[in-house]
C-alpha angles and dihedrals in degrees: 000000000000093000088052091050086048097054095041090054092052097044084053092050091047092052089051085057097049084053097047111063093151087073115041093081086057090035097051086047103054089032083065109017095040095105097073093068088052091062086050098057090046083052095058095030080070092036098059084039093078088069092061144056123307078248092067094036079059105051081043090057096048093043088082093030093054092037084061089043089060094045089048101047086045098066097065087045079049091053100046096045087051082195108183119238103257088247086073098037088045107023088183095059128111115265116188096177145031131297115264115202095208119102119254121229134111089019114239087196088064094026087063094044091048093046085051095037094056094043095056094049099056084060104043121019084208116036082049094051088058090048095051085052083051100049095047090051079053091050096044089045092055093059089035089063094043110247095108143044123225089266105044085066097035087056094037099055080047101055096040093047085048096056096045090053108039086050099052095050083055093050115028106099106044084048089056097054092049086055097049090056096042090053090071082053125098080255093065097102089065084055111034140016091209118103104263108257113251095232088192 
């Protein structure tokens, strides 16, 4: 049954892009080329952290770290389900990109955008808010252009989100300490815009 409502999602998914030529050209870019505006999140997640506590400097500096730890830990789960790309599985689908030769499931493309998504998050309500609206277009477009199935990208934003996340609550506080000290180093600045404390 959940195979069936799988397919059928993806199928539906696949006839709104046939009908939708206007935005397969903005769709196929950000579906490849996405990941550059999550760095760039991540850029100005640590950027406006400065402003703030050690504790959001710290969620703003894991953000990247546990985005690299999902990745990581996907491509063995990638490698055990083996999942076919859907234009094996549907040959008369539309396809709007190349063929990758990597397996499918759970998706790195929206494990990526959830891990980011999450971390951000952690640091800035807002700017978070606009990456997890980020991170499900990704995930939509993934399965839009026709590289993914429903589930490759559901289970992808998860996984990435849980990572981030879990990690962060393990490692938040002896990453903000080590904020806080390396804040009255020559490397403050990168950490903090307040003036370094003279501890003499």
């Amino acid at each position: 049954m959940w195979l069936s409502f799988q397919r059928d999602w993806f199928l539906s998914v696949n006839h709104f892009a046939r009908y939708t030529p206007l935005l397969h050209a903005p769709f196929e870019v950000y579906a490849k080329y996405g990941v550059a505006l999550f760095a760039a999140a991540l850029l100005l997640s640590w950027w406006l952290a400065r402003r703030e506590s050690p504790r959001v400097m710290a969620a703003a500096l894991w953000a990247p770290v546990g985005t690299l730890v999902a990745v990581g830990l996907n491509q063995p789960l990638v490698g055990h389900f083996h999942e076919a790309r859907p234009y094996t599985l549907f040959p008369h689908a539309l396809l709007l990109v190349s063929r990758s030769q990597d397996f499918a499931f759970p998706s790195d493309h929206a494990v990526m955008a959830g891990a980011v998504a999450a971390g951000v998050l952690l640091a800035h309500r807002r700017l978070g808010t606009l990456t997890a609206v980020a991170a499900v277009l990704m995930a939509f477009t993934r399965v839009y252009v026709g590289v993914h199935l429903p589930l490759d990208v559901v289970v992808g934003l998860l996984f990435g989100a849980a990572v981030t996340t879990l990690g962060y609550l393990l490692f938040h506080r002896p990453i903000a300490a080590l904020v806080a000290r390396l804040s009255r180093t020559a490397i403050g600045p990168l950490l903090t815009r307040a003036h370094p404390v003279d501890a003499g």
